[in-house]
Structures are given as C-alpha cells and as structure tokens.
N, C-alpha and C positions, 0 to 999 in steps of 0.2 A: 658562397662567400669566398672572396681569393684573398690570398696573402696583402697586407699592404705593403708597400718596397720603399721603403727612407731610403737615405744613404745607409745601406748595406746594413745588412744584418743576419747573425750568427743563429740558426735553431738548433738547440742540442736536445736531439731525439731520442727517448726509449725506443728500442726496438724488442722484440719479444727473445726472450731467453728459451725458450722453444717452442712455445705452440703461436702460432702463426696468427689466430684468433686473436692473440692476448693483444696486435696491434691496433690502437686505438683510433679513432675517424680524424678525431684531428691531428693526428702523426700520419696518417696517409694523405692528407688534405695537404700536409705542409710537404712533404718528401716530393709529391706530386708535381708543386705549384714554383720550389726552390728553382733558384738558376744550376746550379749542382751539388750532387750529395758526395760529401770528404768522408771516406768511405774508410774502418782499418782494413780491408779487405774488401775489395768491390767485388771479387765471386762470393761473397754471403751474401751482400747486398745485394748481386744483381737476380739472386733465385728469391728473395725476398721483394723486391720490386714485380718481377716474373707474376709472382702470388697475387700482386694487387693491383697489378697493369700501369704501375711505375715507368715512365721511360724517361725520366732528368738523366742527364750524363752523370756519369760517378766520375771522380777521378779516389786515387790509395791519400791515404793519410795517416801512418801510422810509425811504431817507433823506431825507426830507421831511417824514414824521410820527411816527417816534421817541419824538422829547422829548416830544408831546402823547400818543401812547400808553402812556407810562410808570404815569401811574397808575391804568388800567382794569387794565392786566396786573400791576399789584402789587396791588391790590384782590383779582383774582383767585388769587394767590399766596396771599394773609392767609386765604382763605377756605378752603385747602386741595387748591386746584387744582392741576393740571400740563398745564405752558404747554408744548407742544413747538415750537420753532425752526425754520423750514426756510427758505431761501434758496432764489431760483430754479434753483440748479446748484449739485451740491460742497456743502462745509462750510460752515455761517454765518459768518461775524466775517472769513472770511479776502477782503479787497475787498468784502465784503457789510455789510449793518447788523446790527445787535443785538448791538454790542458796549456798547453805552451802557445796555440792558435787562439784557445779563447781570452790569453791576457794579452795576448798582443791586438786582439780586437776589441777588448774595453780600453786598455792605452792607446788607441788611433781612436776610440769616440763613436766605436759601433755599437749598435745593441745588440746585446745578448739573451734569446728567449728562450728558455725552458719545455720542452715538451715533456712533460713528465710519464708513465707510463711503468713497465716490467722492470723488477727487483729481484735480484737474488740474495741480496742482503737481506729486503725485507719482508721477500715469501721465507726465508728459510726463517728469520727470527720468529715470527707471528707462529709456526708450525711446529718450534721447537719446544714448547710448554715450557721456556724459559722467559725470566722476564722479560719485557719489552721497555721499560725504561730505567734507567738509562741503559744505553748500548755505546759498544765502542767497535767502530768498522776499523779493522787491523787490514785488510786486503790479505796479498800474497806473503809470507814469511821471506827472508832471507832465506835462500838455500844452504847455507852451510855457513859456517868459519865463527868470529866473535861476533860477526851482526847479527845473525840469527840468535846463538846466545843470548846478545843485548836486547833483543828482543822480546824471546821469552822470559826473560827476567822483569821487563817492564810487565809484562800483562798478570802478572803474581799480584802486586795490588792494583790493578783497573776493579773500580766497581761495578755492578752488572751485568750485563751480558755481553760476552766478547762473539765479535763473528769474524769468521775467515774465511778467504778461498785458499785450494788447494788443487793441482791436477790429479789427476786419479792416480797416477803410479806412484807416486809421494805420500801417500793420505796415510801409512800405517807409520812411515817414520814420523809422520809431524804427530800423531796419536800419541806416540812413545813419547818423542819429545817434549809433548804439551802434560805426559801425564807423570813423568821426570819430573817435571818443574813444578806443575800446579798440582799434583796429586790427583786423587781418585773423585776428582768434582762430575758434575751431574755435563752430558754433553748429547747432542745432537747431529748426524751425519745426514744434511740434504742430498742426493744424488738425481739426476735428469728431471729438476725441477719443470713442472707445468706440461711434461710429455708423459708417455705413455706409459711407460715404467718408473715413474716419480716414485721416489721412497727416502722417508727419512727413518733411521736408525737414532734410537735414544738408549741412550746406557751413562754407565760411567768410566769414563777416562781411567786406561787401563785392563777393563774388562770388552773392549770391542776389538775383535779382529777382521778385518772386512777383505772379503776377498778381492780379485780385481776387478775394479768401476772403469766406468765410461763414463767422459766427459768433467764436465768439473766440478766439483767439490764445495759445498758448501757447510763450514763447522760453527758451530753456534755453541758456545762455551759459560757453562757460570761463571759468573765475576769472581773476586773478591767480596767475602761476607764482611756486611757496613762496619761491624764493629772493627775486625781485622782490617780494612780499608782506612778508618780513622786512626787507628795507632799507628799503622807506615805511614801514614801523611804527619801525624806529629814526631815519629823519631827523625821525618825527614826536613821538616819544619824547624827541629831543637839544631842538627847536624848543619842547616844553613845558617844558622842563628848563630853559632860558633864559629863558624867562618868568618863571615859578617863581623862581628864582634875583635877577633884575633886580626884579623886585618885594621878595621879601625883604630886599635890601641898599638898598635905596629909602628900608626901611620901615625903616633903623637899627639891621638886627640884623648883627653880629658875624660874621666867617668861619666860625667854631664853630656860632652858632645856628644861621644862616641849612642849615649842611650838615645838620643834626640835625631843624630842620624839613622841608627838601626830602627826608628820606630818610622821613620820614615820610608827606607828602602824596604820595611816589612809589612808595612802598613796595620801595625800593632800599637798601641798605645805606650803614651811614653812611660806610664808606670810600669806595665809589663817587660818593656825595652830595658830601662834603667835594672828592674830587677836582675834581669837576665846577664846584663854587663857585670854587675855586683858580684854574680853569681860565679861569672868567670873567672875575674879580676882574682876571687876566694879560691877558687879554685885552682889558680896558676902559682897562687902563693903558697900554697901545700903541697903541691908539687916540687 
C-alpha cells in the first residue's frame, strides 16, 4: 500500500523515544514513501532511517530555522508533495518544533495526518501509579526568574496528575522547587524510558535525591486533591465575581443591569448574579 498524494500533505510522526522497535510499520511506511522528512535534527534521523533502510532526503527543521523554512516546505506542499514531521524523540509539536509549519499548512488548505506512535508523557503516566485522568502536560518549566514562579504557582491547584519534562542536570532543583510549592505530594521520576536502563523512581516530593541521570527526565506529579481543587476554583470564581461586579457599578449601571450583565459574562444565573451584586453594593456601604 503507498501513500496517496492530494495536493500536499503534512505527516506528523512518532518516532521511538529509545528503542528503536517501538517504531511502528506504518510510520516506517510513511517516512519511507514521504517526498522529505523535516527533521529537528537530521543526524538522529538519519541513524534512525539507517535502522530501517529509510533513504527520503531529510532536510533540519527546528527552533532556530522554522520561520525561514516555511516556504521551501509550502512550496513543496503546492506541488503535491508530503512532508513527513519527525522530531528527535516521541511526537512533534509536544516541547518540539513544527507547530508553526503545521498551522501554516491547515491555513494554505493541506492535510494534516497524524501518525501516532511513542510517549513519554504517556509511558511515564500509565508507570507512575498515579492517576491517569485527568492529567495536565506542563512540558519543560521556565528556567528561572517570575515565569517559572508563575508557573509553579499555577500547578498548586491543577487537578490530577501533572507531568513534566526535565533535563537531567536540572531534575533536583525543579524537585526542590516543585516540593517548595506543592509540598510533600506523592511523585514519580521516569528516566531512559523504553531502553535498557529504564527506571522510574516513586517517592514523595521532598524525600528524593537523585543522583546524576542521563538523558531526559520525565516527572509525573499528584494533582491537587478534588476537594482543595474546588475551593481555589470558587475563591477564584467569587475574586472574578468582584471584579466584574466593581467594574459594572463604576460604569453607572443599575443593580438590575449590572446582575443581568454579570450573569451573562459568568454564565451564572441571574438570581445568583443579582445576589452577588447585593452582596457587594452591602458591602461597599460598610466600608
């Protein structure tokens, strides 16, 4: 069976995150049969082709040259080609580039097909004895300064399982700093996932010192517990609600109006809305 060729189309391919086996026939089928593979790195791709007797040209595609590669690889789309995607490890777009090539090929009217295939997201969650739904893929952290902060301050209330990458020489400060923030929750360290030395380390945050790793890092973190998860979502819910509200009565509208638009902008019913104006209006005047 060979590829069918429309005008031009995008395959974005798993490739194996280490064992070589993990690639699947019809991501060899397709890498095989593409006009060229947009490679972040054509020397991983070209020892991974090597492996399965691949010879499509590669050309680099990743994040540094993107935006100037844009339009050899739409050139090639118009012509009728098909681009297949492959990232050094795992799925493209997820921490990886050509998420910027595959919207500029659904905005010019290509297809975009999925080869699905190797997770590190989701061999490490399935192996962490941590829930599996909901999950929240965080990727890489900010390295330092208020974004990173603002970061780990967001994932305090995420409900269920948070997963991260990490490089191996960083893995003890983000430890610290995830156990600063979120305290001593239940956590999971995947390391050389699906290769030979595969090992995940399960403890809790805080209590793990890990010596120096190879390669990269995958953290699989508990959530926020549902009940602590629903009380930051209503003090954050009431604090927008005040907002909303102080604004509207700012802007000269009416007890009436003002509950009538908050129930709309909140999509809360106008009895509750009204309540909640009342509530303020009582409140501003004891003040």
């Amino acid at each position: 069976m060979t590829l069918s060729k429309p005008a031009g189309c995008v395959y974005v391919v798993a490739t194996p995150i280490g064992n070589l086996d993990d690639l699947s026939p019809r991501a060899v089928r397709v890498l095989r049969e593409a006009s060229v593979l947009a490679c972040e790195d054509t020397r991983r791709t070209a020892r991974l082709c090597a492996r399965f007797g691949i010879g499509t040209p590669r050309v680099s595609l990743h994040a540094h040259n993107e935006k100037r590669r844009l339009p050899e690889l739409l050139r090639r789309l118009e012509a009728g080609e098909a681009v297949a995607l492959v990232s050094d490890a795992g799925t493209p777009l997820l921490s990886d580039p050509g998420a910027r090539f595959v919207r500029a090929a659904l905005e010019g009217g290509f297809r975009v097909v999925p080869i699905p295939g190797p997770s590190a997201i989701l061999a490490g969650l399935v192996a962490s004895g941590l829930p599996t739904r909901p999950f929240t893929f965080v990727g890489f952290l900010p390295r330092k300064g208020r974004a990173r902060a603002d970061w780990l301050d967001r994932l305090r209330t995420l409900p269920g399982s948070i997963v991260l990458f990490e490089a191996p020489g960083r893995v003890n400060d983000t430890l610290r700093d995830l156990h600063k923030t979120l305290g001593p929750r239940p956590i999971a360290v995947a390391r050389e996932l699906t290769k030979r030395f595969e090992e995940i380390l399960r403890g809790r945050l805080g209590e793990l010192d890990l010596p120096e790793l190879r390669g990269e890092v995958t953290l699989v973190v508990e959530g926020c517990q549902a009940g602590a998860a629903r009380g930051a979502e209503e003090v954050l819910a009431e604090e927008e609600a005040d907002v909303q509200i102080a604004s509207l009565l700012e802007e000269g509208h009416s007890t009436r109006d003002a509950a009538g638009e908050l129930a709309r902008r909140l999509g809360i019913s106008r009895t509750e809305a009204y309540r909640r104006v009342l509530e303020r209006v009582k409140k501003a005047r004891a003040d």
